[in-house]
C-alpha positions in Angstrom: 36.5 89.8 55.9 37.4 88.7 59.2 41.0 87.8 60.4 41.2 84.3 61.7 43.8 83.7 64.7 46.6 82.6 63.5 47.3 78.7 64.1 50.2 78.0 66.7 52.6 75.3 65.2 53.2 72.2 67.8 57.1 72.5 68.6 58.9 69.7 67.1 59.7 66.4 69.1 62.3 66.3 71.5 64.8 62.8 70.9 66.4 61.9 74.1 69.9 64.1 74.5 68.6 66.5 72.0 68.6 69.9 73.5 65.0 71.5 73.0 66.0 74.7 71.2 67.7 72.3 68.2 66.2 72.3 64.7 68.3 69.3 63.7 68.1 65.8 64.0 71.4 64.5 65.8 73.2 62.2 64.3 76.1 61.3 67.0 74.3 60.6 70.2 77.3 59.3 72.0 78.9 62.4 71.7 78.0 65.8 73.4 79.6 69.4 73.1 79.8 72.1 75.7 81.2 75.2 74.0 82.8 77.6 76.5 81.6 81.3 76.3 85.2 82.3 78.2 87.0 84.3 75.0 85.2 82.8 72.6 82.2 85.3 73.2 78.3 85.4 73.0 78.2 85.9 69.0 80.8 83.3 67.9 79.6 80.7 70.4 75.9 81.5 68.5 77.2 80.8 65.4 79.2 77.8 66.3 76.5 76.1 68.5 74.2 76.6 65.1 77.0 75.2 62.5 77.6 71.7 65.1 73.7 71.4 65.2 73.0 71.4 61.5 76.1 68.7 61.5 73.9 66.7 63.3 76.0 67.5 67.1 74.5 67.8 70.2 75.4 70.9 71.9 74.4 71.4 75.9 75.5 73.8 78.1 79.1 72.9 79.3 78.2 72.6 82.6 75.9 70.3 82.1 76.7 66.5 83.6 75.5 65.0 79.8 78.8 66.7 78.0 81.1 64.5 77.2 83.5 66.7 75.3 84.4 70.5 76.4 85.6 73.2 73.9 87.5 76.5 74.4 88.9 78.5 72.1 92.3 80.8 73.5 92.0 79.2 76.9 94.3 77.2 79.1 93.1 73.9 80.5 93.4 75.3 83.7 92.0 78.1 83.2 88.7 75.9 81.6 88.8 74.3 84.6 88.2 77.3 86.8 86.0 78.5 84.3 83.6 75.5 84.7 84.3 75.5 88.9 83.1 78.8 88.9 79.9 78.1 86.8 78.8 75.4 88.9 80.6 72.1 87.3 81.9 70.1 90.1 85.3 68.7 89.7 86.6 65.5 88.3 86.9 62.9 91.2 89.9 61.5 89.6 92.2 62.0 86.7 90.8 61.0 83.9 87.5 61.0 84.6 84.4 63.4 83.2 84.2 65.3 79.7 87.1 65.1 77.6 88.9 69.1 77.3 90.0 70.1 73.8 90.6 73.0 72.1 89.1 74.1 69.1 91.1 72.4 66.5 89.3 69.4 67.4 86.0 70.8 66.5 87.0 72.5 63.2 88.2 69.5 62.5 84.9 67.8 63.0 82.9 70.3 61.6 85.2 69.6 58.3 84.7 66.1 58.5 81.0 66.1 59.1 81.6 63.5 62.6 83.5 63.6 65.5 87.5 63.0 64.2 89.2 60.8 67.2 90.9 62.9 69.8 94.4 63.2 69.1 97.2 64.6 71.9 97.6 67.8 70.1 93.7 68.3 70.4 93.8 68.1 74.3 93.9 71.1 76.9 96.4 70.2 79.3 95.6 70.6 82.9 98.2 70.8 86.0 98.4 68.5 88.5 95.8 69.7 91.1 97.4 72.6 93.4 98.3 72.0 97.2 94.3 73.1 98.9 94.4 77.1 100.0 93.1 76.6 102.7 95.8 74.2 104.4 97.9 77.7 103.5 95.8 80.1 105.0 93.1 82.1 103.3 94.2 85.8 102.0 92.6 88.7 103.5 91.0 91.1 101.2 92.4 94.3 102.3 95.7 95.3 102.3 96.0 96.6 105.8 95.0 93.5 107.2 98.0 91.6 105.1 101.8 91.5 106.3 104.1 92.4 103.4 107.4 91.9 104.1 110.2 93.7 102.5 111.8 90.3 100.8 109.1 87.5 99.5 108.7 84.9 97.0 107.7 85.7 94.7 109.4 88.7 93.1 109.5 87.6 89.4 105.8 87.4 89.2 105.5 90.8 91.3 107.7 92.4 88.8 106.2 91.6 85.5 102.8 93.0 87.3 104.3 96.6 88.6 106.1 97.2 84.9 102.3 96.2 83.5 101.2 98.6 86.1 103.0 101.3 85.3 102.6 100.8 81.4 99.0 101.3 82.6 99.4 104.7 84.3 101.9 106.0 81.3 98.5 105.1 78.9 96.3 107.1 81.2 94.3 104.1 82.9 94.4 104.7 86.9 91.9 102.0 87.1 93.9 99.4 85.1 97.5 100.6 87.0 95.8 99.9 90.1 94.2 96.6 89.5 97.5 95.5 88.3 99.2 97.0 91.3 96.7 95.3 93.6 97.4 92.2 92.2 101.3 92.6 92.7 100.7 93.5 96.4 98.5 90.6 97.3 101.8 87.8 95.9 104.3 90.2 98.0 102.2 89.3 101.6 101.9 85.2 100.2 103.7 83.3 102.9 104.8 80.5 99.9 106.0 80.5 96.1 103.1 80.4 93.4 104.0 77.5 91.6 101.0 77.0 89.6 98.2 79.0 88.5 95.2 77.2 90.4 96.8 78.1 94.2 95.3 81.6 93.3 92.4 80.3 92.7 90.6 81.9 95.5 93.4 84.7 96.3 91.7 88.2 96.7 92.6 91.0 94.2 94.2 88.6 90.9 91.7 89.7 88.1 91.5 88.2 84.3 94.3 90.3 82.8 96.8 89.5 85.5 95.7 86.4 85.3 96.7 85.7 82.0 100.0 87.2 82.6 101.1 85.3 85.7 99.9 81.7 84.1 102.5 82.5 81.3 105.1 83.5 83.9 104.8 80.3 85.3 103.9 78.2 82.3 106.8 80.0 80.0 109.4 81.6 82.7 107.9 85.2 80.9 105.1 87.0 79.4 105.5 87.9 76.2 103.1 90.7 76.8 105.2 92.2 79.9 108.2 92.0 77.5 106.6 93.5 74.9 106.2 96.4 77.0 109.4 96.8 78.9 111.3 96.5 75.3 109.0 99.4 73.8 110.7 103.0 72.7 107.2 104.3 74.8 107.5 102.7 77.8 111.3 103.6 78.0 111.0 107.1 76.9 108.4 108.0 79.9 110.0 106.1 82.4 112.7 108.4 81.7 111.1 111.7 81.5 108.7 111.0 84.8 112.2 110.2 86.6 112.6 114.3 86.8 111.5 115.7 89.4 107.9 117.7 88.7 107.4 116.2 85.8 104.1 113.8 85.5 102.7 111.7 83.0 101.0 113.8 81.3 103.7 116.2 80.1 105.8 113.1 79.8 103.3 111.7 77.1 103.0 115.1 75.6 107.2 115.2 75.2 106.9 111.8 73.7 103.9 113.1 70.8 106.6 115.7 69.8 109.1 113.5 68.9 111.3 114.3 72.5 112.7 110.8 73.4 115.9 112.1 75.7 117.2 114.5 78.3 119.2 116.1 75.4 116.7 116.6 73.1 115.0 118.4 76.1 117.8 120.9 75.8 118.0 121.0 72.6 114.7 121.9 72.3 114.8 124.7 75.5 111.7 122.8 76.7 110.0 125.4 79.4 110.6 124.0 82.8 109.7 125.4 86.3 112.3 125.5 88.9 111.9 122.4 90.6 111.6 120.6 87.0 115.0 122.7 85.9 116.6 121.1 89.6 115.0 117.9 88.7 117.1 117.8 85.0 119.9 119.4 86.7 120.2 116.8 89.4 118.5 114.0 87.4 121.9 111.1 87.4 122.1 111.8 91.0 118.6 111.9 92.0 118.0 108.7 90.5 120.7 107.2 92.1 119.7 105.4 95.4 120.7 106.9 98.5 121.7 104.4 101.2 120.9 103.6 104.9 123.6 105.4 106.3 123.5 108.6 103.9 119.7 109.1 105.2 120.8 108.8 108.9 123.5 111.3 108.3 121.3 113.9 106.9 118.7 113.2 109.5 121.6 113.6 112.0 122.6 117.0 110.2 119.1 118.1 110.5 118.3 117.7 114.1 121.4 119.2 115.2 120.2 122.4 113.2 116.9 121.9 115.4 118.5 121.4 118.6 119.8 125.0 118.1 116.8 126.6 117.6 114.5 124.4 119.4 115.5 121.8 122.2 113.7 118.9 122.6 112.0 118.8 119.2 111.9 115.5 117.3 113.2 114.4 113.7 112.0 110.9 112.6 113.0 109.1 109.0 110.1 108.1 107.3 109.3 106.4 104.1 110.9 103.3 102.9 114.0 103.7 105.5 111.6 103.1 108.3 110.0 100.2 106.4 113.4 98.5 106.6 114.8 99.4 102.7 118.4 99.8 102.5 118.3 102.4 100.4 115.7 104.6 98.6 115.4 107.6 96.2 114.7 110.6 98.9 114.8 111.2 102.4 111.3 112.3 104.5 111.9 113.4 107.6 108.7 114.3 110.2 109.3 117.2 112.4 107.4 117.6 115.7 107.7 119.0 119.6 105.7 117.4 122.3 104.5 120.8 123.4 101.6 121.8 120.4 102.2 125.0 119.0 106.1 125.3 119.8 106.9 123.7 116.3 105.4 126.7 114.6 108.3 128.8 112.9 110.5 126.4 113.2 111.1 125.1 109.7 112.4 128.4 108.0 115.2 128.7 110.5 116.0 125.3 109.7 116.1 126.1 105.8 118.3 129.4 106.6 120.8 127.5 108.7 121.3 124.4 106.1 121.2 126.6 103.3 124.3 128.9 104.5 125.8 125.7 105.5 125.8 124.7 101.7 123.8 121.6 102.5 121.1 122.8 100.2 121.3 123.0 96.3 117.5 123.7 95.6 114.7 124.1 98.1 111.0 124.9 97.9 109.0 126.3 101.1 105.3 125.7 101.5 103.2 126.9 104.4 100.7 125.1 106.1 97.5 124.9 104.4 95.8 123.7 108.0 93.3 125.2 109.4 91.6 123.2 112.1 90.3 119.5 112.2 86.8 121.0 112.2 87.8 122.3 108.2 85.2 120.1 105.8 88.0 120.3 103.1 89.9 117.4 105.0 87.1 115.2 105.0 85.1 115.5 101.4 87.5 113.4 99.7 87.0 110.2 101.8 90.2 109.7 103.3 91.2 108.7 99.8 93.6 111.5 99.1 97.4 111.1 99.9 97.9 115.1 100.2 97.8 116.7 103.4 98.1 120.4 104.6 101.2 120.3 106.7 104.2 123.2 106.4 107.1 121.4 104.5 110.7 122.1 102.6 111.0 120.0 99.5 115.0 120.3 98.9 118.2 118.7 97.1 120.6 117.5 100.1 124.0 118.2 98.7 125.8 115.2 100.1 129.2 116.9 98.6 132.9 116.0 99.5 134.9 116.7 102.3 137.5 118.5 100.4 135.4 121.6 100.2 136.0 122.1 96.7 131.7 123.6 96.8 130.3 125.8 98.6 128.8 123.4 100.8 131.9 122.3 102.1 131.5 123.2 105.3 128.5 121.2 105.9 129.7 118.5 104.7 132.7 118.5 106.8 130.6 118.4 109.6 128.4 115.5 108.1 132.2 113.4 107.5 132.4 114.1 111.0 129.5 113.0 112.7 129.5 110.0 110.7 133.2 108.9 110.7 133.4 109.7 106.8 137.0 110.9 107.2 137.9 106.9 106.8 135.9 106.6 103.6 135.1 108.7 100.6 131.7 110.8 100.7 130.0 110.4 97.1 130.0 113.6 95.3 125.8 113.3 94.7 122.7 114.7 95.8 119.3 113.5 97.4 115.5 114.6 97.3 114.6 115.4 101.4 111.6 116.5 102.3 111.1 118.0 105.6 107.6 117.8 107.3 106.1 119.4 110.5 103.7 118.9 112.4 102.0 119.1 115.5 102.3 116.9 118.4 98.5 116.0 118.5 99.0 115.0 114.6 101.8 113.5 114.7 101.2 109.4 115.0 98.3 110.2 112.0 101.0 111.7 109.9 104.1 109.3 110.6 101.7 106.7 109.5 100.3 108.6 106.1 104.5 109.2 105.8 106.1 105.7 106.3 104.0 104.0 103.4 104.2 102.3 101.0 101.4 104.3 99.0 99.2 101.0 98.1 98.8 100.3 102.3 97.7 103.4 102.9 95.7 103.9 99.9 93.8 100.4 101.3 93.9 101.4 105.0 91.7 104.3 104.2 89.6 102.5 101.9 89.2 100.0 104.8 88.3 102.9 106.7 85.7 104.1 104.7 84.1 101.0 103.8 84.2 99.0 106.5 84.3 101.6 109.6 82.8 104.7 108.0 85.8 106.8 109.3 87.9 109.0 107.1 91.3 108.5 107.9 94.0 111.1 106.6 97.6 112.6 108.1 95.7 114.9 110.5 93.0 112.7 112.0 90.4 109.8 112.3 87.0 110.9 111.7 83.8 109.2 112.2 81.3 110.1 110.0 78.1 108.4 111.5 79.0 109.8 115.1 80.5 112.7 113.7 83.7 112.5 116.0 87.2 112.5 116.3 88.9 109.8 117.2 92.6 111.2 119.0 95.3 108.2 118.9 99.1 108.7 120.7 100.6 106.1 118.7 99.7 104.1 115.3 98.8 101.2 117.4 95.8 103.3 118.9 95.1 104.4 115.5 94.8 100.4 114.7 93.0 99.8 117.4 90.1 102.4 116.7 89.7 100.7 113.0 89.1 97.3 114.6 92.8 96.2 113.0 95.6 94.1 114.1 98.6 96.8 114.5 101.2 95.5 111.5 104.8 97.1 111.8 106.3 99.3 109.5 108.1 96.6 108.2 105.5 94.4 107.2 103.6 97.8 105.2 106.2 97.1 102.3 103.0 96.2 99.6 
């Protein structure tokens, strides 16, 4: 017997406002819902958009000009707002006017009634009196190395409660999510005005969802309970602690924290296996971690190139890091150690070590050679100018900053430091500070003082500026093109600016 085609059914009539995909008749014309997808998701917006029909409600796509009442569910009113900006609803022209926005009580409420209940204040999303236009601000440039960041700004609340979030991230493992949230934090540092509301962000560079959310209760509640939630937990605490030694990185932090270790005793206790920087780092760890000032950083850089004059005149010593970025105080010292005749710096560094070490300025300190070979070595290049390492010789040591008595060893030295500094007249803290001293040729120099002065999340950007938008590889040795397959010599940062097509910014607007 042959099959006959099967009969096509005629699609049910459309009623005016009745969306074509409803099964329903509708019963309340007048009113129209647009359920937001924003947190509520694909699945439960499916199964709500079928319970309103078979009440008889018309549901439409929110952005659509026939809605007359909006629902969200776990969303601000100005963040439904931005939501519907960004799908293509134009704004209200005035207050008060276009689709009513309400949370979801109000349609539970309806859905329980079988009709639309009347809108009650407690049913309405409240939205913020429209934000000052960006633009009469100044737009935000994507990239951090084309952004000023100044060491004070204001908004350092905001800033905060992102770095702790950012660092909760990195303890957990997530790189990706640390640096979003870090990105975000260095984008309100170079903001030339206070964030006052969540919509002036609304077109800022770098703020995704999560950060978001945190900054709109910063500035709706005064704090996040999230961020608090975070700084307040044993976790958190516990590897902020343990990563605060010297050699010791997240990963053997977390492992410490799995068995049970949440202090520096119970590392003794336990007779945890360190290495010898990591046994310096515990030693030293209350003076490490205090901040060393201006003036203490000066005086060892003073100490240091008085060593050098000895052994090699005319050589240069320039502080680095965060002291030439304008902070008043910091956590170590970096020093960059160069000659303006290449190849006359070669050597030089483990004379230096001998003489500060029998001068008792040096409580620990760790030698390593340089790992350079030439610029033509691929190995500087395959990583995409994204790494921070670099191949220079350097001396990673504890600066004992002592006491002019001369009750240690490294009395002497010290003396000598009270001296050049006037220190007689004031009492030289009995404490200790992380220096690192770098060389490097003359020809390499500007390239490393700026990979050394910082902060980390400029540098990381100006070489993913280079990469993406110059096709250069920029490192502490050199400027590469990759297309031309040349490199590009500088004198001075500003050259090095100039060849990536950049304003030159100052040291002491590179504080992101």
């Amino acid at each position: 017997m042959a099959q006959l085609p099967v009969k096509k059914r005629r699609p049910p009539r459309v009623k005016p406002g009745q969306p074509a995909n409803s099964e329903y008749p509708v019963r309340f014309p007048e009113v129209v819902v647009g359920l937001v997808e924003k947190r509520m998701g694909t699945s439960r917006k499916t199964f709500l958009t079928s319970l309103a029909r078979s009440r008889g409600f018309c549901v439409d796509d929110p952005c659509s000009e026939t809605v007359t009442h909006i629902v969200s569910e776990g969303n601000s009113g100005d963040e439904v707002v931005e939501w519907l900006k960004k799908n293509g609803r134009p704004p209200a022209e005035a207050a008060g006017d276009g689709p009513a926005l309400l949370d979801l009580s109000w349609f539970t409420e309806s859905m329980g009634a079988g009709r639309p209940v009347e809108i009650e204040p407690r049913h309405r999303l409240k939205v913020a009196t429209p934000a000052e236009p960006l633009e009469e601000k100044g737009q935000v440039a994507p990239y951090i190395c084309q952004r000023r960041t100044p060491l004070l700004h204001h908004n350092s609340a905001l800033t905060d409660a992102l770095e702790i979030m950012a660092e909760e991230a990195k303890f957990s493992g997530s790189e990706v999510r640390s640096l979003a949230f870090s990105r975000a934090a260095s984008v309100l540092k170079a903001l030339p005005w206070k964030v006052e509301r969540i919509q002036q962000l609304h077109t800022v560079p770098c703020i995704g969802e999560h950060s978001r959310r945190i900054l709109q209760e910063m500035l709706e509640d005064g704090m996040s309970a999230e961020v608090e939630k975070v700084r307040q937990s044993e976790r958190y605490r516990t590897m902020k602690l343990f990563t605060k030694i010297f050699g010791i990185g997240v990963k053997i932090a977390s492992q410490w924290y799995q068995e049970g270790l949440r202090t520096l005793t119970d590392l003794q206790l336990h007779q945890i296996k360190l290495n010898k920087e990591q046994q310096a780092g515990l030693l030293h760890y209350e003076d490490l971690n205090t901040p060393v000032e201006l003036w203490e950083a000066e005086a060892i850089s003073q100490v240091v190139r008085q060593v050098i004059e000895q052994i090699l005149p005319g050589a240069t010593v320039t502080l680095t890091g965060g002291f030439r970025r304008g902070k008043p105080c910091g956590h170590d010292v970096d020093l960059l150690i160069s000659h303006p005749s290449e190849g006359e710096e070669m050597g030089l560094l483990p004379k230096v070590i001998s003489i500060l070490d029998r001068q008792g300025f040096l409580l620990y300190h760790s030698f390593h050679r340089s790992s350079f070979l030439s610029l033509e070595d691929e190995e500087l290049w395959v990583s995409g100018g994204s790494s921070t390492m670099d191949h220079f010789e350097r001396c990673l040591s504890i600066f004992h900053l002592g006491d002019p008595a001369g009750s240690r060893p490294g009395a002497t030295g010290v003396q000598k430091l009270g001296a050049l500094w006037g220190l007689a007249r004031r009492p030289v803290p009995e404490s200790c500070a992380w220096v690192d001293l770098v060389v490097t040729p003359s020809s390499q120099f500007p390239f490393a003082l700026l990979g050394w002065t910082g902060s980390r999340n400029f540098e990381r950007d100006l070489r993913r500026f280079s990469k993406r938008e110059k096709k250069m590889t920029l490192n502490s040795h050199g400027l590469y093109h990759l297309e031309q397959k040349i490199f590009l010599p500088a004198a001075s940062e500003e050259e090095i600016f100039q060849h990536l097509g950049l304003e030159y910014i100052l040291p002491e607007e590179r504080n992101a």
